[in-house]
N, C-alpha and C positions, 0 to 999 in steps of 0.2 A: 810304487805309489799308485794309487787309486786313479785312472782315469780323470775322475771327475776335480780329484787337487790338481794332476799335474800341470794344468796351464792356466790355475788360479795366478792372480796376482800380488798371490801371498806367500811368503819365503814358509814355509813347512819342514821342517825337520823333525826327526825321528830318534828316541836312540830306546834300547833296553835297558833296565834296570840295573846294567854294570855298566851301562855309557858308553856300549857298544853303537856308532850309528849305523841303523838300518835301512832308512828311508828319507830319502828327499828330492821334493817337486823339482821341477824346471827353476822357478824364481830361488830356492833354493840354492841349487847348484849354479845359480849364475852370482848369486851373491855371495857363496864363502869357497867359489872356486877359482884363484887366479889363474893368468897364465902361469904354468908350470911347476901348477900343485896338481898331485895325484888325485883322484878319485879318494871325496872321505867315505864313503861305503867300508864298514867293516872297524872304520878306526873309530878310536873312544873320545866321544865328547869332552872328556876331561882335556885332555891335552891340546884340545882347542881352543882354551883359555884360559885367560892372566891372572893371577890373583888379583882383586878377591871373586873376581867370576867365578873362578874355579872351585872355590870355596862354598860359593852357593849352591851351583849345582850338585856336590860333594852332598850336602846335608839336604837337598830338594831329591836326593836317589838313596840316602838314609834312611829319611824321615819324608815320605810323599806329601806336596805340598805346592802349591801355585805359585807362582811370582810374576808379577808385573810391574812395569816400567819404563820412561820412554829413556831416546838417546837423541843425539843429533851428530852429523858426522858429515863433516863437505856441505854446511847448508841445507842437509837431508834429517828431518824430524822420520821416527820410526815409532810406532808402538812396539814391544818385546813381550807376547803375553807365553809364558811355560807353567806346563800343567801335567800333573801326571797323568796315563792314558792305564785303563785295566781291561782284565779281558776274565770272564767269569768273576768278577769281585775280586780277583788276585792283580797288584799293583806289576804293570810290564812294565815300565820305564815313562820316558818324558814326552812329549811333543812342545816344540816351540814354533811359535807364529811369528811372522815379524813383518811387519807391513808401515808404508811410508802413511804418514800423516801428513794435513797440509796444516801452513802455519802456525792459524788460526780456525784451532778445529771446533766448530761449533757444541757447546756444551746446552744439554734440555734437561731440565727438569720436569716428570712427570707424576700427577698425582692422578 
């Protein structure tokens, strides 16, 4: 990972176009690595999650395409933004962000 993500405050994940993951920051690996789970480097984002997660991501590595949406978990609001990443106009795979929101996250409308 890039320097300049790795000790963002932002969970940053990576994977290729077959859901291989390849890259993830600090706040990343601190958030989807417990004690005495392996290193996901290398392993496939599918299998990191439950239906119908898994299911989206399935058709967001089919058919390239964004998804967003929040969660809450232990009192903990998150944004969850995934979006495919390309590299010359060829679709490589996904990146997903995932950062804590507060509460009551201020909404602006601007014209």
């Amino acid at each position: 990972m890039d320097k300049i993500f790795e000790e963002m405050d932002v969970a940053i994940t990576v994977c290729k176009k077959d859901g291989e993951i390849i890259e993830m920051n600090r706040k990343s690996r601190q958030t989807f690595l417990k004690p005495g789970r392996e290193n996901l480097i290398g392993k496939n984002v599918l299998d990191c999650h439950p239906s119908p997660a898994k299911e989206k991501l399935e058709s967001m590595l089919k058919d390239p395409h964004s998804n967003a949406y929040t969660i809450e978990k232990n009192g903990i609001k998150k944004l969850i933004f995934q979006t495919p990443w390309y590299e010359n106009g060829e679709f490589m795979g996904l990146v997903e962000f995932s950062m804590v929101i507060p509460e009551n996250l201020p909404h602006y409308i601007r014209k």
